[in-house]
C-alpha positions as CSV (number, residue, x, y, z in Angstrom):
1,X,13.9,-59.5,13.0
2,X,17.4,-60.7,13.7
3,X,17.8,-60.9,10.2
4,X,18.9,-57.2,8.9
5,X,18.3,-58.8,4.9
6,X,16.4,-61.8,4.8
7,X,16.2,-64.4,1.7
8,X,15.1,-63.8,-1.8
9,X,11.5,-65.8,-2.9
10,X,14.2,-67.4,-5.7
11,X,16.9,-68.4,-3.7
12,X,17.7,-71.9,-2.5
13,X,17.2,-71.2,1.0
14,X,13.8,-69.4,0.6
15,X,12.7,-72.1,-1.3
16,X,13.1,-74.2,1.6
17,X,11.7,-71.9,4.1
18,X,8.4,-72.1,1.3
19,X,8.6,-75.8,1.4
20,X,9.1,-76.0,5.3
21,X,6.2,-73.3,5.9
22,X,3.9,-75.2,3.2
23,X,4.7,-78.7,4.6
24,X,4.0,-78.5,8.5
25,X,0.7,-75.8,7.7
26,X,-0.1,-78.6,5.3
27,X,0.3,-81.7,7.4
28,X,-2.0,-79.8,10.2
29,X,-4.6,-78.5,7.3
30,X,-4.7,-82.2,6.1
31,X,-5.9,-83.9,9.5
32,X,-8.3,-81.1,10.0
33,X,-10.0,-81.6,6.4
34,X,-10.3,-85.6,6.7
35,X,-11.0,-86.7,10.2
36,X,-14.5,-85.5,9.6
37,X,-14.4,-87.9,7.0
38,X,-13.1,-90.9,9.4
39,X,-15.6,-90.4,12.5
40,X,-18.2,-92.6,11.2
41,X,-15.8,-95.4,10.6
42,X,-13.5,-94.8,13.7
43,X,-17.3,-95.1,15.8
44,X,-17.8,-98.7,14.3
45,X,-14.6,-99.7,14.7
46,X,-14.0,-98.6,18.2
47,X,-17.5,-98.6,19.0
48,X,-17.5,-94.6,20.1
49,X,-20.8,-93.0,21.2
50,X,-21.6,-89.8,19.3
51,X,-19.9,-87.9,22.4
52,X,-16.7,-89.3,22.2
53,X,-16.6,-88.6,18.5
54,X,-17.6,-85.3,19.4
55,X,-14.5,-85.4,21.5
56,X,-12.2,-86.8,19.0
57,X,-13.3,-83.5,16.7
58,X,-12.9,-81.1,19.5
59,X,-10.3,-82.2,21.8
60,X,-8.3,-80.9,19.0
61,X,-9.9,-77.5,18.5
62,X,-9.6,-77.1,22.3
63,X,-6.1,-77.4,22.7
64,X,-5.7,-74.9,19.4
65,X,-7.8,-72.6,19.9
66,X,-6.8,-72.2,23.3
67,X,-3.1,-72.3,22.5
68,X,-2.6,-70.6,19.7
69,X,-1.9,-67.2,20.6
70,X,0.6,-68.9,23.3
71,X,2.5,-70.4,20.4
72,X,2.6,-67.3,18.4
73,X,4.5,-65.7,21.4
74,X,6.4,-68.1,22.5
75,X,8.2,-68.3,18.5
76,X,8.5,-64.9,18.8
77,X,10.1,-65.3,21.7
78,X,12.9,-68.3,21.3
79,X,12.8,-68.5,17.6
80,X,9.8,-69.2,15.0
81,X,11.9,-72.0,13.4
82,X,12.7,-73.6,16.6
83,X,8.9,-73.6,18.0
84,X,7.5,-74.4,14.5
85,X,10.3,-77.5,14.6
86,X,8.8,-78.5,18.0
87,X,5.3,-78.5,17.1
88,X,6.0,-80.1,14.0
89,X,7.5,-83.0,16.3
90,X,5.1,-82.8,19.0
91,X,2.2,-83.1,16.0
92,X,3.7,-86.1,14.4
93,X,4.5,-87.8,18.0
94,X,0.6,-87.2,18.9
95,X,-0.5,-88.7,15.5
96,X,1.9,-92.0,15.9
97,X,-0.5,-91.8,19.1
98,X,-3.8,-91.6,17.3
99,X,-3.1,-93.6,14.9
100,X,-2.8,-97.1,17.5
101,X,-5.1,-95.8,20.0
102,X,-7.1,-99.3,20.9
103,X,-10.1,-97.1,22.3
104,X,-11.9,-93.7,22.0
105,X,-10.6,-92.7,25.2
106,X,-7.2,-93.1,23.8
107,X,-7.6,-91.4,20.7
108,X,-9.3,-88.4,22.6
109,X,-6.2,-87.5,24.8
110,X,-3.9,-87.8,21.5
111,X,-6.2,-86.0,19.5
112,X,-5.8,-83.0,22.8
113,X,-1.7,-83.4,22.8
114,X,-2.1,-83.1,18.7
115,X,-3.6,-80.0,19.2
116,X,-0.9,-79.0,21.3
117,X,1.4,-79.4,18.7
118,X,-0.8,-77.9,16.1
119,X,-0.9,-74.5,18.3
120,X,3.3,-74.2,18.0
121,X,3.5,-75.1,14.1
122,X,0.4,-73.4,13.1
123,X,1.5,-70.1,13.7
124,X,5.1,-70.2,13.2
125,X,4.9,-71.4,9.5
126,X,3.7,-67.8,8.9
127,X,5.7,-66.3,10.9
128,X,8.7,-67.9,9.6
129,X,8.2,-67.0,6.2
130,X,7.6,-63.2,7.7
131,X,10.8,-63.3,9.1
132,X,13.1,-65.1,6.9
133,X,12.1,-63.2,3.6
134,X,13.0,-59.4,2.3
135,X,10.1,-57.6,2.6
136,X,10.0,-57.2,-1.2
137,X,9.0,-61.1,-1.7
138,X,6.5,-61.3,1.8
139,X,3.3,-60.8,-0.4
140,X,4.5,-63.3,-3.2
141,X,6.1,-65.9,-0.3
142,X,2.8,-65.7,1.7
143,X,0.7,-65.8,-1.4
144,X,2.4,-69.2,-2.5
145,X,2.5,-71.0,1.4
146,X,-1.8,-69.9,1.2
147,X,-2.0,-71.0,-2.3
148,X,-0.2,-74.6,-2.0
149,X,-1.9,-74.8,1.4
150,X,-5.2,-74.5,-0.1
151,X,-3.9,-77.7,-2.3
152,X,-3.1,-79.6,0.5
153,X,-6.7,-79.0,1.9
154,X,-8.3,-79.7,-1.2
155,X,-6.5,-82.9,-1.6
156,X,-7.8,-83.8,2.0
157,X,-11.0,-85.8,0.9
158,X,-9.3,-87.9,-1.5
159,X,-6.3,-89.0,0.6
160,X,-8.1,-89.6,3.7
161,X,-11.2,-91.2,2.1
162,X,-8.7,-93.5,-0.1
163,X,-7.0,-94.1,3.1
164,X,-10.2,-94.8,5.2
165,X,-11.6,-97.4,2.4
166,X,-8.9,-99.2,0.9
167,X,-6.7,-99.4,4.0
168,X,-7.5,-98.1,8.0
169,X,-8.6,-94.6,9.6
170,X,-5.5,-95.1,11.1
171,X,-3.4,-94.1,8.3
172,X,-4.8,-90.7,8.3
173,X,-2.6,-90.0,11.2
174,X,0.2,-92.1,10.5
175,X,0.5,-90.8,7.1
176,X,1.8,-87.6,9.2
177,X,5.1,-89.4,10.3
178,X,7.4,-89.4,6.9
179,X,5.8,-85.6,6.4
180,X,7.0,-84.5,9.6
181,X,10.7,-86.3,9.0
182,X,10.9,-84.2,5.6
183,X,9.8,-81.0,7.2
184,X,12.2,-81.2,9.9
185,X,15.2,-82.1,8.1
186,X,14.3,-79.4,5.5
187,X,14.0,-76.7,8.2
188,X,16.9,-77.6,10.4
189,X,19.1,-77.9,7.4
190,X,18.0,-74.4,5.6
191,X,15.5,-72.1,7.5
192,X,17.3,-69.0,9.4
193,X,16.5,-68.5,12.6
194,X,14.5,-65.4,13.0
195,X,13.1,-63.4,16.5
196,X,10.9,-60.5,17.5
197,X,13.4,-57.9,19.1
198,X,10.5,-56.1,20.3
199,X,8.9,-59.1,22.2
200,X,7.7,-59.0,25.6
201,X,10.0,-60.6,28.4
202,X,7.3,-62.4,30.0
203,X,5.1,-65.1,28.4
204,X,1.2,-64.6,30.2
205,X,0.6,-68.4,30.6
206,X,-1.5,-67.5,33.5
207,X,-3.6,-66.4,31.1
208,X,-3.1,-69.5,28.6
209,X,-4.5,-72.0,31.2
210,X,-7.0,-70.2,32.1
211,X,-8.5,-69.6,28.8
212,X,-8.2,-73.0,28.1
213,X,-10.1,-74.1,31.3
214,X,-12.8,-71.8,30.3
215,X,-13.1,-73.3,27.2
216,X,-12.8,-76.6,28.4
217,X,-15.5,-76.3,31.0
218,X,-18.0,-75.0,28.6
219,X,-17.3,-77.8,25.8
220,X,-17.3,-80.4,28.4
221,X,-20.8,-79.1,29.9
222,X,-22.3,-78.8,26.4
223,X,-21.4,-82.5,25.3
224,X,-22.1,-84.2,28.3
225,X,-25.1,-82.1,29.2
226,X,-27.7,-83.6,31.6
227,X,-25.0,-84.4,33.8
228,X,-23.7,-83.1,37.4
229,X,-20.3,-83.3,36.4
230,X,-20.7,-81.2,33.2
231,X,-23.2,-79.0,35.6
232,X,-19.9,-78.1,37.4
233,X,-17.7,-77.8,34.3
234,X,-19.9,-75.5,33.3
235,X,-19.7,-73.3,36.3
236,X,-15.9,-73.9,36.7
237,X,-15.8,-72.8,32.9
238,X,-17.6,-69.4,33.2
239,X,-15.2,-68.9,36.5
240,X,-12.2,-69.3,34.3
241,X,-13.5,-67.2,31.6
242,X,-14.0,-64.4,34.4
243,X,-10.6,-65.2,35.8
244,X,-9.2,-65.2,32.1
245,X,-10.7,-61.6,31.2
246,X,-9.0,-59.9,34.9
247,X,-5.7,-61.7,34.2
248,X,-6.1,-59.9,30.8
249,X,-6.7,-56.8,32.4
250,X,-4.5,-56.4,35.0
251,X,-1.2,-58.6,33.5
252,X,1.9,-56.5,32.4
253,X,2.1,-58.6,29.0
254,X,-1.5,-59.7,28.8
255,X,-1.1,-62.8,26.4
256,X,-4.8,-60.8,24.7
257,X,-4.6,-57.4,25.0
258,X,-7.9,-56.1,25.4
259,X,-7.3,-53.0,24.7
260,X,-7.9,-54.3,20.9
261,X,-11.9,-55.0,21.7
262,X,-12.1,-51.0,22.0
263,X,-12.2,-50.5,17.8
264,X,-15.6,-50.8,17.3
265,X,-14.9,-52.9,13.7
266,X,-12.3,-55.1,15.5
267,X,-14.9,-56.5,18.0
268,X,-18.0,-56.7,15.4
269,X,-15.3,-58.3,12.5
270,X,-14.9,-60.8,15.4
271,X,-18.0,-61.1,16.7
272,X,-19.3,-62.1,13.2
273,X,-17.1,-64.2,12.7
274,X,-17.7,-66.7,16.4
275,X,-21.4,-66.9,14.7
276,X,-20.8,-67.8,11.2
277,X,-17.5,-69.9,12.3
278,X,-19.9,-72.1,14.6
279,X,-22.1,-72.6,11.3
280,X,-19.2,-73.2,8.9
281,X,-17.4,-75.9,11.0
282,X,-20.7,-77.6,12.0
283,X,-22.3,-78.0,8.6
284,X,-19.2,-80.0,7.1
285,X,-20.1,-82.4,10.4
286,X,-23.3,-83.3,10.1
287,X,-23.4,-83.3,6.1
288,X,-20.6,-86.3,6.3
289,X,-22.4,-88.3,8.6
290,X,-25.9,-87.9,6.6
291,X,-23.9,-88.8,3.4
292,X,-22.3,-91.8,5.0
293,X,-25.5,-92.7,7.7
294,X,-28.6,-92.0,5.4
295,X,-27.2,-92.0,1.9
296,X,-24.7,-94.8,2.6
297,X,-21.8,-93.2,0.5
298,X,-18.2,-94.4,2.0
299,X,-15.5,-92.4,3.0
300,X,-13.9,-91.5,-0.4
301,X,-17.2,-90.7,-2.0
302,X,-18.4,-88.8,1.4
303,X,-14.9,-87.0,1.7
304,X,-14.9,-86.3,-2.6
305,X,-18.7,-84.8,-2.1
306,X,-17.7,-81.9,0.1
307,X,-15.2,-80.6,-2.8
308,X,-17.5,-78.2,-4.2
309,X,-17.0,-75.8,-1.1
310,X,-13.6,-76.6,-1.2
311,X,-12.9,-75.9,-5.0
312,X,-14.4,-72.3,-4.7
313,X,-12.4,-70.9,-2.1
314,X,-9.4,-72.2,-3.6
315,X,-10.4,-70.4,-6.8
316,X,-12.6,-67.7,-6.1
317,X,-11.3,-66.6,-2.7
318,X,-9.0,-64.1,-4.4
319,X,-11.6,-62.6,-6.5
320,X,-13.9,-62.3,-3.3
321,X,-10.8,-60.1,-1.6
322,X,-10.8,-57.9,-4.6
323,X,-14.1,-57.3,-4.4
324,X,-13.3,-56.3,-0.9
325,X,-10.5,-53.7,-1.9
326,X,-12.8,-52.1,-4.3
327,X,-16.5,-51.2,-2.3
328,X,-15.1,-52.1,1.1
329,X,-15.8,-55.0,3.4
330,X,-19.3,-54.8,4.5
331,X,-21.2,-55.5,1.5
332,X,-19.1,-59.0,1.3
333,X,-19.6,-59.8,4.6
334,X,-23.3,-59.4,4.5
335,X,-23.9,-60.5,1.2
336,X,-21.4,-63.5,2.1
337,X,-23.1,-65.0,5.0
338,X,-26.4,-65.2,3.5
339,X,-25.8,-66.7,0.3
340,X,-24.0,-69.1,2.6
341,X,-27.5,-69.5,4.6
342,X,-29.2,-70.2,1.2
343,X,-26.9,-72.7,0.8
344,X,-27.4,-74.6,4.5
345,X,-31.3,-74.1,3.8
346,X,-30.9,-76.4,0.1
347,X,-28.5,-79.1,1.3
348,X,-31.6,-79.9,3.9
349,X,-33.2,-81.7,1.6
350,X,-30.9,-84.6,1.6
351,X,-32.2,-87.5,2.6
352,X,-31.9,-91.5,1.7
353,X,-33.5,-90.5,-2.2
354,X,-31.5,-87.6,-2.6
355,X,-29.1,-87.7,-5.9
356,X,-25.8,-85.9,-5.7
357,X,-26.1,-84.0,-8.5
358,X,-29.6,-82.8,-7.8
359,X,-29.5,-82.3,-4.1
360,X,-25.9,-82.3,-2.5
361,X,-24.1,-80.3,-5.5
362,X,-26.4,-77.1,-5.8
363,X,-26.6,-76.5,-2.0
364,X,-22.7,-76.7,-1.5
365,X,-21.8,-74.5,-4.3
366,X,-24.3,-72.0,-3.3
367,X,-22.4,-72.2,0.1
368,X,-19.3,-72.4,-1.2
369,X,-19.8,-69.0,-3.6
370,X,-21.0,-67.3,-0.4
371,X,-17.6,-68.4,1.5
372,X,-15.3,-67.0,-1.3
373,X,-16.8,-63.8,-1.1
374,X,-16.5,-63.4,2.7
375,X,-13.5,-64.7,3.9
376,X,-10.5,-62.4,2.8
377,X,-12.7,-59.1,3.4
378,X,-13.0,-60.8,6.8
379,X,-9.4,-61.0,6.8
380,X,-8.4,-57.9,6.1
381,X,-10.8,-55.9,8.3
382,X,-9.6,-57.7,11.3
383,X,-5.8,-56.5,10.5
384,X,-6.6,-53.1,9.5
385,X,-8.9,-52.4,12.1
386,X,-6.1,-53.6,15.0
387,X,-2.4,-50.9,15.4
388,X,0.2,-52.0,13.4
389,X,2.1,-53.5,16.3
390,X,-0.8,-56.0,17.0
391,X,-1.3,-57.0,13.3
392,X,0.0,-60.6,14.4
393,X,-2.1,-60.6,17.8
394,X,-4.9,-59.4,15.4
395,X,-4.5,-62.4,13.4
396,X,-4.4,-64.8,16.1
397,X,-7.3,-63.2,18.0
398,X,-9.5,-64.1,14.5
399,X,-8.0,-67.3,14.3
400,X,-8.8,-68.5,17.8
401,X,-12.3,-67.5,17.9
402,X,-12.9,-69.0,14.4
403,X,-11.8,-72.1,15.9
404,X,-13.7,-71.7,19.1
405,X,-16.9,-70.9,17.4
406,X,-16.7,-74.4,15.5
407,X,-15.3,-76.2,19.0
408,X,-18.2,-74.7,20.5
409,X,-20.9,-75.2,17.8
410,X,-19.7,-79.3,17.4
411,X,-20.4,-79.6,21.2
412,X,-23.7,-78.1,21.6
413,X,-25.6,-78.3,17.9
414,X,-25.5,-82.5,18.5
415,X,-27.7,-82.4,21.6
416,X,-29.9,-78.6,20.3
417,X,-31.3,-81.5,17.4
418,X,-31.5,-84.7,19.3
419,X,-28.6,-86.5,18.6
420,X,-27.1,-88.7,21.4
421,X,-25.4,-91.9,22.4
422,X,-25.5,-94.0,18.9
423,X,-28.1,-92.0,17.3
424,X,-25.7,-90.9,14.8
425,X,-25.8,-94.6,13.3
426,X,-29.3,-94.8,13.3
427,X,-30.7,-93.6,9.6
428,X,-34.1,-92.3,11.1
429,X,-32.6,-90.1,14.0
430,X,-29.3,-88.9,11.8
431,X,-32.0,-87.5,9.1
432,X,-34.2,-85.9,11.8
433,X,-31.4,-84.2,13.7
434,X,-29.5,-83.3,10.0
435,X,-32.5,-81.4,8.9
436,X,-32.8,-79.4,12.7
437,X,-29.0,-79.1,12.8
438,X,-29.1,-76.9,9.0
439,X,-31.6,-75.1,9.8
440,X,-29.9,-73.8,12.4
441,X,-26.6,-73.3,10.8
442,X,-29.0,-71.4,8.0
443,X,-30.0,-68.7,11.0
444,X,-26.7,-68.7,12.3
445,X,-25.0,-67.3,8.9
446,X,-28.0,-65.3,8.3
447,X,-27.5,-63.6,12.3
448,X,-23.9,-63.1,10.8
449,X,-24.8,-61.3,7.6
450,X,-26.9,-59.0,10.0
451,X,-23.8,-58.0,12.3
452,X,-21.7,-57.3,9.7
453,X,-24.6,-54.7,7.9
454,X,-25.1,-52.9,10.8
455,X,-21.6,-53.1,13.0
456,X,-19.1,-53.1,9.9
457,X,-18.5,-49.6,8.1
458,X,-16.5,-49.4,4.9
459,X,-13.1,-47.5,5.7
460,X,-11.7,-44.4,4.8
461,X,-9.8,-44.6,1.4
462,X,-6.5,-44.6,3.2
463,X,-7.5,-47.1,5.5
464,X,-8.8,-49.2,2.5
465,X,-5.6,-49.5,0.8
466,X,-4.2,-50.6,4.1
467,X,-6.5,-52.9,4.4
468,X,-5.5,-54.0,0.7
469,X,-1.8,-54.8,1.4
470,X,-2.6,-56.4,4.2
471,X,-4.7,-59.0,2.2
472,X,-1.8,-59.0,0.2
473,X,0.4,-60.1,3.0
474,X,-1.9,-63.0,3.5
475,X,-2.0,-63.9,0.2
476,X,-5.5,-63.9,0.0
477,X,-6.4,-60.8,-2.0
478,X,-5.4,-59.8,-5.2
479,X,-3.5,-56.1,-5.5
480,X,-6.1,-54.0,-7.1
481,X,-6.0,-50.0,-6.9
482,X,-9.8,-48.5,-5.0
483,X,-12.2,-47.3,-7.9
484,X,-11.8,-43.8,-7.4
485,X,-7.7,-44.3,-7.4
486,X,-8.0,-46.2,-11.4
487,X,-10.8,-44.2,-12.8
488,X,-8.6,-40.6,-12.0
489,X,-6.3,-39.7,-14.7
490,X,-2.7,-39.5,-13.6
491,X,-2.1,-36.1,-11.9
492,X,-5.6,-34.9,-12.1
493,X,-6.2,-34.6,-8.6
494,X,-3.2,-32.5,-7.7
495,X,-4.5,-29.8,-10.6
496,X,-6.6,-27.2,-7.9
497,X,-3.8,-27.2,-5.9
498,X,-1.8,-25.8,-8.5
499,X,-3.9,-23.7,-10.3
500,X,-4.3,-21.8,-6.7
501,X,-0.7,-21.7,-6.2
502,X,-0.3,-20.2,-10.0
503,X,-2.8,-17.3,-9.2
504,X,-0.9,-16.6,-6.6
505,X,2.0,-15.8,-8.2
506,X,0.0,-13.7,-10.3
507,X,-1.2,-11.7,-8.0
508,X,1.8,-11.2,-6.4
């Protein structure tokens, strides 16, 4: 860090780092937690097919997922606060772009560029905060940017489906504008400029490109399937994976280093979690558009149902992480994933009769409960199973294949249950291909609870409590001591040692 000190949690300028940090994360966590809300209304008013809605979801998860990583080295590189600034600018320019796009093809290539922005700003919020504070105040900075995030994400439903009933989809981008202003000013004005000494001279975007024509080709092929053009997106995109993995290998500052995919609990921590990542951003999907299709809800009442889920991660999350510290991550990241898949089995019987209460409520708390309980254990393993000098590529690595598991998942689940074209306006088709598409979700989580029992093993103790902090650092797990550390009275376990050492000054 080029920062010898840093800034104090209390001080004016840490304050402002917070709000900086918690205001860009929060404008991108926003328009990720309500344009599932707008797609049915953005398909009747531009008169999208269910592909280019599709698109409008996943162009942006394409250009993050693929990018992210890329934006994490380049702040390290030239400054987080002046990448993060960029992003934050780039983000607001593609929503002004979004929000008066006359046509779906329009709004497609803004939603791409948005994600563009969302891959600089995403990552250096963190990283800014990780830089600019003392490492005394990290934990309690970190803990308060995932916290307020979390509020932001929550409050998602309710401003976008306020916004999408009483005024125009379009204001769910626009509203990013006077956001963006406020976070720029605040960062130019008071964030320090911080660097990573240690980072690599080169940037690998070689690699970049080519991991996002890989995953380009492959959404591409799976939305537009039944095509020859997606016939050769599809091979063009296993090509570039191929490419991707050699450039990997053989580059001098790989942008992945793959050398990471040889811990055993690092690979199966993120294979895990590409399965039950497809599942978790797919479900939210196809749940909006049968509440809005079948049930006729409207956007506010659509956006407001999904809360549940929403409301137990913000409050349960920590307790889930703490759970974690104490028996170890595998049990919650079995146990997780398949009260998650009880939940996805309940919420398919929502139809056109269904009551909210009855029907929509029980499944999504059951999924939500599951959720809690999985996702900082999830966390944590990935860090502590990756060298301390790749806890940030660690991170990222998670990060991107979350997002590429949903990004792939929304392509392909549409056309697995015979969704296509307009279908997803038509009552009788949407509640066929709802029912297929949970179902599936339901033996995705459960395929993830199965990895995690037999791939995942519980660390050593001194691993767990590096695994602890680390949640810590995230602010997603709560400091609590391992079981056999609180139940030992103080000293206790140093008194063999001594008694030996004793006898042998006796003896001699």
């Amino acid at each position: 860090m080029t920062s010898s000190t840093g800034v104090e949690l209390g001080s004016r300028t840490g304050r402002a780092v917070l709000l900086a940090a918690v205001l860009g994360s929060g404008m991108a966590g926003l328009d990720s937690s309500v344009v599932n809300v707008a797609l049915r209304t953005i398909g009747t008013d531009l008169d999208a097919s269910l592909a280019q809605l599709q698109w409008i979801n996943n162009g942006y998860l394409l250009t993050l997922a693929s990018l992210i990583l890329l934006g994490g080295a380049l702040g390290d590189r030239f400054g987080r606060r002046r990448v993060f600034m960029i992003g934050v600018v780039w983000f607001a320019a593609a929503s002004l772009l979004c929000g008066l796009a006359p046509n779906p093809e329009t709004l497609i290539l803004a939603r791409l560029v948005q994600g563009i922005g969302a891959a600089l700003l995403t990552p250096g919020s963190l990283a800014m905060i990780q830089g600019a504070f003392v490492p005394a105040d990290r934990g309690r900075a970190i803990g308060a940017w995932s916290g307020l995030g979390s509020i932001s994400f929550a409050a998602g439903p309710f401003i976008g489906g306020a916004l999408i009933d009483y005024a125009s989809w379009r204001w769910i981008f626009l509203i990013n504008l006077p956001i963006a202003v406020v976070t720029v000013l605040v960062a130019q004005r008071a964030v320090p400029e911080t660097r990573d000494p240690e980072s690599v001279p080169g940037i690998d975007l070689a690699g970049a490109a080519l991991g996002a024509v890989a995953l380009g080709g492959v959404t591409y092929a799976l939305i537009e399937w039944g095509s020859a053009v997606a016939l050769v997106t599809a091979v063009g995109g296993a090509v570039a994976a191929v490419g991707f993995l050699l450039r990997e290998a053989s580059a001098r500052h790989p942008m992945l280093p793959l050398e990471l995919f040889g811990e055993r609990t690092f690979s199966a921590a993120n294979l895990m979690t590409l399965v039950v990542y497809a599942a978790l951003g797919a479900i939210p999907l196809f749940l909006v558009l049968q509440l809005q299709t079948v049930l006729g809800y409207g956007a506010l009442r659509a956006g407001t149902g999904t809360l549940p889920m929403t409301l137990c991660m913000l409050f349960l999350a920590s307790y889930g992480g703490a759970l974690g510290s104490r028996i170890g991550p595998r049990i919650p990241m079995t146990v997780g994933p398949l009260v998650m898949a009880v939940g996805a089995l309940a919420l398919t019987v929502v139809d056109a009769d269904s009551s909210y209460w009855t029907h929509v409520l029980p499944g999504l708390t059951v999924f939500g409960l599951g959720l809690a309980l999985m996702v900082a254990p999830l966390t944590a393993t990935v860090l502590a199973a990756a060298p301390d000098r790749h806890a940030g590529i660690a991170s990222g690595v998670n990060n991107a294949v979350a997002r590429a598991g949903a990004l792939l998942a929304v392509a392909a689940l549409p056309l697995a249950v015979g969704l296509a074209g307009e279908e997803y306006a038509d009552p009788v088709a949407m509640n066929s291909g709802y029912d297929k598409a949970m179902v599936i979700c339901a033996v995705m989580l459960a395929a993830g609870g199965a990895l995690s029992w037999l791939l995942i093993r519980n660390p050593r103790p001194q691993e767990t409590e590096e695994a602890q902090v680390a949640s810590v650092t995230l602010g997603t797990v709560r400091s609590t001591c391992p079981p056999s550390l609180s139940r030992a009275r103080p000293g206790r376990r140093h008194l063999p040692g001594l008694r030996r050492r004793a006898a042998s000054r006796r003896s001699a």
